[in-house]
N, C-alpha and C positions, 0 to 999 in steps of 0.2 A: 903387667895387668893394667886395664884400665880402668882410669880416675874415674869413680863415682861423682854423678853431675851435682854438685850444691843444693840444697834447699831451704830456702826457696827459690825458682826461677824468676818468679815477680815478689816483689816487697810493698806494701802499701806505703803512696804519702803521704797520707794521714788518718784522723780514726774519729768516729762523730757518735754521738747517740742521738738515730731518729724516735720521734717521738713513739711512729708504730713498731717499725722494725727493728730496734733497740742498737744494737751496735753494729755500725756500718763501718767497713774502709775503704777507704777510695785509692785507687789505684789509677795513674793520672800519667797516661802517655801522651798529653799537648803535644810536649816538645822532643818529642821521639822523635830522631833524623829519618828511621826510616817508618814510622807512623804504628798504629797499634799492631801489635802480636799477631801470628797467626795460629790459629786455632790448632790442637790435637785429634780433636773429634769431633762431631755434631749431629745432631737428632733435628726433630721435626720441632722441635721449640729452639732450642740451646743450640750453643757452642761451648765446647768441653777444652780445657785449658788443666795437662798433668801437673805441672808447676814442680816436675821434679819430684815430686811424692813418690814415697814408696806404697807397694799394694801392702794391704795387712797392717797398718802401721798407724795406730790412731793419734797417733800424733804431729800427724804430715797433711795435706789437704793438695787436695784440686778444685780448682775455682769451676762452678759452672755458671751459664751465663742466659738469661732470657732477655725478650726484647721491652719489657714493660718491667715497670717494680709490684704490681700485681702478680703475675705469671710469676718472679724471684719468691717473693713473696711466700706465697700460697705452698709454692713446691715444696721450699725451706720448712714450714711447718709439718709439712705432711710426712716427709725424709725424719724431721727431728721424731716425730713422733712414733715414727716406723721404728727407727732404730734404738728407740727407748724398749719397742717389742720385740726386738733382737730379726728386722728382717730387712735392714735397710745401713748401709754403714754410715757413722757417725757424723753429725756436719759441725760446722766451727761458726762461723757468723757471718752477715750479710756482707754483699761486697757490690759497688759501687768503682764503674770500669771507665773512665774518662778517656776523652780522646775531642780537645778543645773542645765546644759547646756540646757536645753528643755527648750521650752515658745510655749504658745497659746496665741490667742490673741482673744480679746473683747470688750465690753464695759457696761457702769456701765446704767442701765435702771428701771425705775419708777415699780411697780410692780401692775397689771391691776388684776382685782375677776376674776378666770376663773372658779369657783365652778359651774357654771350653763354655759353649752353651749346651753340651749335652751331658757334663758333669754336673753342671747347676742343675737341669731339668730331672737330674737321677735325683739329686738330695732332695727335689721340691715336690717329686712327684713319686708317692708313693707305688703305681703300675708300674713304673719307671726300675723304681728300685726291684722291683718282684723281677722285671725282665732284665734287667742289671743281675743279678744273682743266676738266673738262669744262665745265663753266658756266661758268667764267672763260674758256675760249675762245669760247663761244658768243657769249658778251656785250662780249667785250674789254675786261673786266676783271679783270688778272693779280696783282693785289697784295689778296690777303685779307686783307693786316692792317689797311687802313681803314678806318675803321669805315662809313663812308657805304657801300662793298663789299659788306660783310657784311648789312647792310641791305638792297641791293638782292638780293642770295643769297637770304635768307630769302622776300622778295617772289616772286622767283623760280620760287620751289621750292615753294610753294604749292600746293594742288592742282586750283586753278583758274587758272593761269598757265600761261606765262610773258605778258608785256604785249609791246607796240608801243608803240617811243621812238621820240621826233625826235632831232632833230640833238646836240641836248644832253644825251641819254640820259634825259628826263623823259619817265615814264609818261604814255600821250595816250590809248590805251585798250588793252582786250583783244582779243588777236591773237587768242585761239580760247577757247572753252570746253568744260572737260571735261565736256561733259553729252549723255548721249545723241549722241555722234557716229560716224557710219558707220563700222561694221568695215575696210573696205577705207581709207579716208583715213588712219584709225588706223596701221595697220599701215602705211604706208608713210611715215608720217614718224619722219622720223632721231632726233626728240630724245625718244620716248616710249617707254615699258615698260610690267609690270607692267598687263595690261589682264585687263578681267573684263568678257565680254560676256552681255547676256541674250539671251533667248530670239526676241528681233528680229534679234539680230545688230549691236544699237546696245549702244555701251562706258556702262557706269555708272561704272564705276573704272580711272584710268589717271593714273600721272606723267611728272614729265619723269625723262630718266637719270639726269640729274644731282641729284636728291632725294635726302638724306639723312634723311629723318624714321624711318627706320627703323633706322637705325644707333644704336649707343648705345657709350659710353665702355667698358662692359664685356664688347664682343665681345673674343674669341679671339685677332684679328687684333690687337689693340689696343697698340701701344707700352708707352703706360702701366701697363695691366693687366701686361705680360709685365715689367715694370720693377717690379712692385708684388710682383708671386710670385715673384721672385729672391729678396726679403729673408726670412730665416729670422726666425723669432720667439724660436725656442731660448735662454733665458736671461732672455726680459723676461717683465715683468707677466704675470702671469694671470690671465683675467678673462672664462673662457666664459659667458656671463651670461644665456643661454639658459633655464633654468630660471626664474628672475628676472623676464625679461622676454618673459617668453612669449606670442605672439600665437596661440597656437591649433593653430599646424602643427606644432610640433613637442613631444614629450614627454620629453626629457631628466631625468635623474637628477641632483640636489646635487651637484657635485665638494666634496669634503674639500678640498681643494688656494684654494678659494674666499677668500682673505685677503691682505693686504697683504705685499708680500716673497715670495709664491708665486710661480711662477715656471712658464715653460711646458717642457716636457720636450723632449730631441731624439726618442724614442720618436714627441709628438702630431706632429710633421710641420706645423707649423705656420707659417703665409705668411701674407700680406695678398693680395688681388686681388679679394675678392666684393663685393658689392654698391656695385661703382664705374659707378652709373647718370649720368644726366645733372647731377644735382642735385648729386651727390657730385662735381666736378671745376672746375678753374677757371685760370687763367691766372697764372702766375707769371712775371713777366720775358719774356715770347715764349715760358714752352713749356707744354704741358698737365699741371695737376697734381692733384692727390689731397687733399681738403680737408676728410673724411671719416676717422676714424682708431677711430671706434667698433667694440667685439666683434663688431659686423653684417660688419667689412671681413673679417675672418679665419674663414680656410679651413681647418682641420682635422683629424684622423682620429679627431679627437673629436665632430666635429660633423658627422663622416660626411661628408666633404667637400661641406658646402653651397655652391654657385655660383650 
């Protein structure tokens, strides 16, 4: 059997309390022969660092890391607060990542199952769950937390499916394909939508009901999302970054207010809930969470309420 890897991968060198972010450790590869770490993962802010952490396990962390102590800052607030409302996993304290005169900054956070974004987007999305059960009944299987389930779901939901199983529910072949099949067949079986026929009167385009590839974590409908815009932001970090990191769509002006210890006004009206797509969500203990805590999440009246 193989040796389970130590925890933690990185240890801090020492541990300070700033005056804003309260307790920092610095983790300090100056003299690293072969210079700082290389990352696990990374988004459009961060660099994701597992540290050996177990998923599910609130007692274990992975470090994430942004390029400003704003941006650490802000996320860490938003994450802690998230997961005080049970939709975000647990974070530990701020973390200070050295590497001779350079440093980024972070913080040390719980590590959520992201293997399946279509099991997160069942628990978070209620339409989800309605077409989750429909397949589960079709197929007689009621238990989506297994993962061999959720495997066959995805198989499923395909948009060249569903298959024909024997006795032992192993795929033997294709029941039907969605390719060019007569309008009138189409339409009278129970388990299909969503058709788009040409000019023969043969479907190009058609699923089953129970498809969820069109759902996503940040519909309307969504638990989550509605669990995410309850939280006010009034009082933390600010850190509209918009200007900054500007992809092109949008023109925004400098905030003055742009600094460490700034602070978001109850005036901006400001939430979390935006851009919690597939990628941003993931599984904490059995429930769907928010794993995404970047200026991209938040919604408001400064930012003209982006969704």
């Amino acid at each position: 059997m193989a040796k389970t890897a130590s925890y933690p991968k990185f240890s801090p060198a020492s541990t300070y309390k700033h005056p804003i972010m309260g307790k920092v450790e610095v983790y300090d590869f100056t003299d690293a022969k072969r210079g700082a770490p290389i990352s696990d993962g990374n988004g459009a802010q961060t660099d994701f660092f597992l540290n050996n952490a177990e998923i599910d396990n609130p007692k274990q962390f992975g470090i994430k890391l942004f390029s400003t102590s704003i941006e650490a800052f802000a996320a860490f607030q938003r994450q802690r607060m998230a997961a005080k409302a049970r939709v975000a996993p647990p974070v530990g304290c701020m973390v200070q990542w050295k590497v001779g005169r350079w440093s980024r900054w972070g913080y040390k956070t719980c590590i959520a199952d992201t293997s399946s974004s279509m099991h997160a987007t069942i628990l978070a999305v209620p339409e989800a769950r309605k077409r989750y059960n429909a397949w589960a009944k079709w197929a007689d299987r009621t238990q989506f937390t297994i993962a061999e389930n959720m495997e066959f779901f995805r198989k499923d939901t395909d948009w060249l499916l569903p298959f024909k199983r024997d006795a032992a529910g192993r795929v033997i072949e294709r029941d039907f394909q969605y390719v060019r099949r007569p309008k009138a067949d189409l339409l009278q079986d129970p388990r299909l939508e969503g058709f788009d026929f040409d000019i023969d009167g043969l479907a190009r385009d058609f699923r089953p009901k129970w498809c969820i590839d069109n759902f996503d974590a940040a519909s309307r409908s969504s638990t989550l999302r509605k669990a995410l815009e309850d939280i006010s932001l009034n009082g933390t970090q600010y850190d509209s970054l918009w200007d900054l990191h500007d992809d092109g769509n949008f023109t925004f002006q400098r905030d003055p207010r742009l600094e460490l210890g700034s602070k978001w006004r109850k005036s901006d009206n400001a939430h979390m809930g935006n851009d919690l797509h597939n990628g941003n969500i993931g599984v904490w203990r059995g429930r769907a969470v928010c794993i995404d805590f970047g200026f991209h999440c938040v919604i408001s009246d400064f930012t003209c309420g982006l969704v």
